[in-house]
C-alpha positions, 0 to 999 in steps of 0.5 A: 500500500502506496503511502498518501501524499503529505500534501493532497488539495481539492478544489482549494478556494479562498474568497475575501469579499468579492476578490477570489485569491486562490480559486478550485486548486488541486495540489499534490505533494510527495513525502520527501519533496521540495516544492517550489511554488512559484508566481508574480505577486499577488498569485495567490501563493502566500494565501494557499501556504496559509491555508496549507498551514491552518492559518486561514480558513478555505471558503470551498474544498479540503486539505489533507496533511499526510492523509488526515483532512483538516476539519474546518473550525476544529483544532486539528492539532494532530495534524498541526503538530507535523507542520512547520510554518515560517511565514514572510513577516515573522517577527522577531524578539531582539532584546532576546538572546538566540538561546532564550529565543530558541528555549521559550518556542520549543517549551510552547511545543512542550519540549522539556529536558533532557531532550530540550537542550539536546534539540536546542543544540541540534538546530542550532547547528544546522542552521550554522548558529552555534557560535551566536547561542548567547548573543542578542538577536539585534545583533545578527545579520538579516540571514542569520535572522532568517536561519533562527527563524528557521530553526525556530521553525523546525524545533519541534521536528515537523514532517511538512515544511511551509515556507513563504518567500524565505529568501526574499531580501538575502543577500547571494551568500545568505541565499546559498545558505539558506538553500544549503540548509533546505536540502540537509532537511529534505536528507533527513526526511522532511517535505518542503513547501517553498514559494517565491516570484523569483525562478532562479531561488528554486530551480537549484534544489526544487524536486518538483515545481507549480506555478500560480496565476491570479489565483490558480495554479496553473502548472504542477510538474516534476522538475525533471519532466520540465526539463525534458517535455520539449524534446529539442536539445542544444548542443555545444561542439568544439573542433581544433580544426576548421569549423567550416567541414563540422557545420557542413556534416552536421547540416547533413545530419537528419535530427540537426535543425539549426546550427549557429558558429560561435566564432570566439569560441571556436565552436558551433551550438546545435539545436538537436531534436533527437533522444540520449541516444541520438546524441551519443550515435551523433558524437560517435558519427564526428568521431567515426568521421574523424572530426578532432572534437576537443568539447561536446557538451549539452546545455539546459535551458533555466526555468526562466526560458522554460516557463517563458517559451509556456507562455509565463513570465516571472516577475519581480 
């Protein structure tokens, strides 16, 4: 028997007056994925996360966590407890000291010793934070900010993690960090939400991506499947030799729909429309023909030109 998903949506809608925000959304999410949610502003993405969280009510359809359905003005705290919930405007205690900050959350989860201090030590430690146990928080960057939230976040061992725009405002370091301490989390079993507007925050360690527009979601794919849905390749291939002969065999060639010479490089990009082994059949063709080849390489198109040739666009 197949485990259900950790996160499964029917028909998700959230109305705030006359304005739908998140309109008859279906959503799956598989134990041990990061999902980038992704869309312009105001897609709905925060007001799904929300409700995903069981910080807002849905005006229609259901929610399942890990195959239990949350009951609508109930307290659903079984369910809650397997939930990490890091919203974007989360604030922080700056006269306290990151120890303090850190014990008086896990106590609200009714974490006691020996175990408190243990998981205390433990997330300070992978959010890099050891050094700063005793030190104020009004004295930590924006990213070592953002990483106690994190911890704080993950302090009562969740299951499902729910992130809102959490790297919105780091700097590339801070960033890479915070990427970093996703993936050790999704090693050690955890599910990840994460939204953000921005396509380059996801497509680095994002296992499966959905876009959101004006309130639904429009697109749900395993990131690989994006990848590999348009069947055209682009190759790189370089020669010591002259490139004149390489650009003529390769214009012969029945699965070479294009071939443009990058004459400071020495090299020739081919649009390909053949599969992995087409490709491999090609190299060993120039071989057999005894082309000197010093480079042949494919390329992958980022999610930004994906989702640009599908139509959408993101924004900042």
């Amino acid at each position: 028997m197949t485990n259900p998903p950790v996160i499964a949506t029917t028909q998700l809608t959230k109305q705030f007056g006359d304005s739908i925000a998140v309109s008859q959304v279906d959503l799956q999410v598989q134990s041990g994925e990061i999902y980038g949610l992704i869309g312009p502003n105001g897609a709905g993405k925060t007001t799904l996360i929300r409700m995903l969280a069981t910080a807002e009510e849905p005006t229609l359809g259901t929610i399942a966590i890990g195959g239990q359905t949350l009951i609508q003005n109930q307290p659903n705290s079984e369910v809650k407890r397997r939930i990490g919930f890091l919203p974007d405007d989360f604030p922080l205690y700056d006269d306290l000291l990151v120890w303090d900050y850190l014990d008086y959350f896990a106590r609200l989860y009714y974490l006691r010793e020996p175990e408190l201090n243990q998981r205390l030590q433990e997330v300070l430690v992978l959010v890099d934070l050891e050094n700063k146990r005793d030190s104020p928080i009004s004295t930590l960057s924006r990213g070592m900010k953002q990483r106690l939230s994190l911890a704080r976040t993950i302090i009562h061992q969740p299951t499902l993690l729910l992130l809102d725009e959490p790297v919105s405002g780091l700097d590339p370091v801070a960033r890479v960090q915070f990427r970093q301490t996703l993936k050790t989390l999704q090693q050690q079993g955890l599910t990840i939400l994460i939204s953000s507007h921005i396509l380059s925050d996801l497509e680095d360690f994002c296992t499966s991506i959905g876009i959101m527009q004006m309130g639904q979601l429009v697109e749900s794919s395993e990131l690989r499947a994006l990848y590999n849905r348009d069947q055209t390749q682009q190759l790189i291939i370089s020669t010591v030799a002259d490139l004149a002969p390489l650009e003529s065999f390769l214009q012969e060639h029945s699965l070479v729909s294009e071939c443009n010479i990058i004459p400071d490089k020495h090299r020739i990009a081919v649009t390909f429309t053949g599969t992995n082994d087409d490709i491999v059949a090609l190299l060993r063709s120039l071989i057999s023909a005894n082309f000197p080849i010093i480079d042949f390489h494919r390329t992958q198109e980022s999610l930004e030109e994906i989702f640009i040739k599908m139509g959408y666009r993101q924004t900042s």
